[in-house]
VMD Tcl script that draws the C-alpha trace (Angstrom):
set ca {
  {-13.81 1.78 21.49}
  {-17.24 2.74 20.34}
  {-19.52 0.38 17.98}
  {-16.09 -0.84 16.86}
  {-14.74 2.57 15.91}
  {-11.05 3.90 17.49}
  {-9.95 7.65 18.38}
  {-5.94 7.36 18.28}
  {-4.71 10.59 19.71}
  {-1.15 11.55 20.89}
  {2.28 12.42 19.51}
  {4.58 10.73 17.51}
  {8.06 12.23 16.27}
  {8.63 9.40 13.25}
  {6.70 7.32 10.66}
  {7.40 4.22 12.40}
  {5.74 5.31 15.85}
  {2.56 6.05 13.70}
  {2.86 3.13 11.75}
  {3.10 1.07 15.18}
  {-0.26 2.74 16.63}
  {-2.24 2.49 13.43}
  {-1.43 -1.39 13.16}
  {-1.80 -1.73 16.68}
  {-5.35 0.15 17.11}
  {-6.67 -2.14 13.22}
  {-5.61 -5.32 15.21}
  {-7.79 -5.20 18.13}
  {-11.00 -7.40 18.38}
  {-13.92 -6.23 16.87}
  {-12.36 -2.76 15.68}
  {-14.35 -2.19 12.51}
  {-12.62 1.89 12.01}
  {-9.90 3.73 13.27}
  {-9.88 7.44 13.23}
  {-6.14 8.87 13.41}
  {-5.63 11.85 15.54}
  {-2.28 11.34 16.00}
  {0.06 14.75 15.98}
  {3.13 14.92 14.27}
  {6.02 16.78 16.01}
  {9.37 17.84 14.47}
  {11.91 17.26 17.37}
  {14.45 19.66 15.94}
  {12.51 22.60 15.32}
  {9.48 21.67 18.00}
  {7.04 22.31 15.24}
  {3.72 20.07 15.13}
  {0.89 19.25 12.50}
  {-2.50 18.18 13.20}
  {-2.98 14.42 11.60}
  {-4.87 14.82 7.74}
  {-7.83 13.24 9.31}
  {-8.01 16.39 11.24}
  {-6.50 18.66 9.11}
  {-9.19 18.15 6.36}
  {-12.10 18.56 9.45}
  {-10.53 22.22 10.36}
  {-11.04 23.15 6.46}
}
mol new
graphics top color blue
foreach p $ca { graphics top sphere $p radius 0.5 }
foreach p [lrange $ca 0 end-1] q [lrange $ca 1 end] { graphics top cylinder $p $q radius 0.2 }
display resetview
């Protein structure tokens, strides 16, 4: 943590998992932002998105 801002970055396979980091990463002392870089990855077809947050930076 910088200044009170959070970089989550990883993979997650399900909603839950992201929902889990998110809360986790708003609930931590003095965390004022968090940005999500979390990417999403299909476990059937191996497939992966970027996160929106970095989806809307690529354009």
């Amino acid at each position: 943590m910088c200044d009170g801002i959070v970089h989550v970055s990883g993979v997650i396979t399900d909603e839950r998992a992201w929902q889990a980091a998110m809360v986790a990463a708003q609930n931590v002392a003095g965390v004022r932002k968090v940005h999500d870089h979390l990417c999403w990855v299909d476990t059937m077809s191996g497939m992966f998105l970027k996160s929106p947050e970095d989806m809307a930076r690529s354009g």
